[in-house]
C-alpha positions in Angstrom: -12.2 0.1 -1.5 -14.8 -2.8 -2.2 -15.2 -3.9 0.7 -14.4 -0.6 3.0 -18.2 -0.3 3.3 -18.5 -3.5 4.7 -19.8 -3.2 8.5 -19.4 -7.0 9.2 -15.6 -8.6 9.0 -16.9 -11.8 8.0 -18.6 -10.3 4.9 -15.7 -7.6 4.2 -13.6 -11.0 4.2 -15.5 -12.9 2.2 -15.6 -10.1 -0.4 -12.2 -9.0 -0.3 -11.4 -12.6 -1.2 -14.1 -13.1 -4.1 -12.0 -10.2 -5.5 -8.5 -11.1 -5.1 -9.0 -15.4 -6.4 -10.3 -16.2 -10.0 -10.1 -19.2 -9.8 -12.9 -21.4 -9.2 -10.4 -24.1 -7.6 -11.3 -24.7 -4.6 -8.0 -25.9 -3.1 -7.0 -22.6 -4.2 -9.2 -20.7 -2.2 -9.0 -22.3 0.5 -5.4 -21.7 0.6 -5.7 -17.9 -0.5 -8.0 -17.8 2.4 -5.6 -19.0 5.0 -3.4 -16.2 4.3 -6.4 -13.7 5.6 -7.2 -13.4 9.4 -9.9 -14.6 10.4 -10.5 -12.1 13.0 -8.7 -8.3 12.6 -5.5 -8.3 14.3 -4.8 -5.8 16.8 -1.1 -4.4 16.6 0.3 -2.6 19.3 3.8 -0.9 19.4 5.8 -0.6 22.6 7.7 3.0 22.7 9.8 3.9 25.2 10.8 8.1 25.5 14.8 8.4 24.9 14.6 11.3 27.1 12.9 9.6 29.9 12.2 5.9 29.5 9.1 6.6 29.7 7.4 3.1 27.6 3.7 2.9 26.6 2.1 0.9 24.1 -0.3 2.2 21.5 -2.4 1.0 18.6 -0.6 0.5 15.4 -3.0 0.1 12.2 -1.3 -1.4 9.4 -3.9 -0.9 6.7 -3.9 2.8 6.9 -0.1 2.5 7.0 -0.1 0.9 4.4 -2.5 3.2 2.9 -0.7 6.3 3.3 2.5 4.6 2.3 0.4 3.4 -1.7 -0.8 6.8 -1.4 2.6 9.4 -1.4 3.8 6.7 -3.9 1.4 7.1 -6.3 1.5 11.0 -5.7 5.6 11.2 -6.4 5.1 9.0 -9.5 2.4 11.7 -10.4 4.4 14.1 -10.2 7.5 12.6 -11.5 5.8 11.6 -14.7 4.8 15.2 -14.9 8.5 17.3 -14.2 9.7 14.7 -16.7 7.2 14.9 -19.7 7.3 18.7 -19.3 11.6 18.7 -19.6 11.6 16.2 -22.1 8.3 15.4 -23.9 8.5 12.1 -23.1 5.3 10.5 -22.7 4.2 8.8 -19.5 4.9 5.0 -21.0 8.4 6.1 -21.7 8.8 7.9 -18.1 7.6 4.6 -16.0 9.6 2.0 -18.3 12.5 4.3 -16.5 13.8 2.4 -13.4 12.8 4.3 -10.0 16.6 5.0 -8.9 17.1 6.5 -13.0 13.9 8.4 -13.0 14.7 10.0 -9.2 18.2 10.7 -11.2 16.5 12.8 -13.9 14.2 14.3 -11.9 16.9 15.6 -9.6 18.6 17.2 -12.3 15.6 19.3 -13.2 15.1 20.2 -9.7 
């Protein structure tokens, strides 16, 4: 979210990577910025119609994937943390030291 306002890639990479190292090691960086692109990647996913075999390709953007993927997580946690302090009165601490299959388990048997 820092650096979504960021116009220029070079400076939204830059930043990002500020953010993520503490370290004032400059090996370290150096490494950590390796792992970054230096240029965004375009993705592009080859689909082919079952019905008709039909193929196309078509832009694939992994960061809002991604996105959306943090995002209903964080939403279900929400509101398992909520179904289960409400049946139980356990408090939200308790609730997320739960493992996610044993959590889904008790929220299931309140559904």
């Amino acid at each position: 979210m820092a650096v979504a306002g960021l116009a220029d890639a070079a400076a939204a990479r830059a930043a990002l990577l500020e953010r993520c190292i503490e370290s004032d090691d400059a090996a370290a960086r150096e490494r950590a910025a390796a792992l970054l692109p230096a240029e965004p990647t375009d993705v592009r996913l080859r689909l082919t119609c079952p019905a008709c075999a039909h193929a196309w390709d078509t832009p694939f953007d992994i960061a809002a994937f991604a996105w959306r993927e943090v995002d209903e997580w964080a939403e279900r946690t929400l509101r398992e943390i909520h179904l289960l302090a409400r049946a139980y009165g356990w408090t939200e601490h308790e609730i997320l030291t739960l493992g996610a299959r044993r959590r889904q388990t008790y929220v299931e048997m309140n559904a």
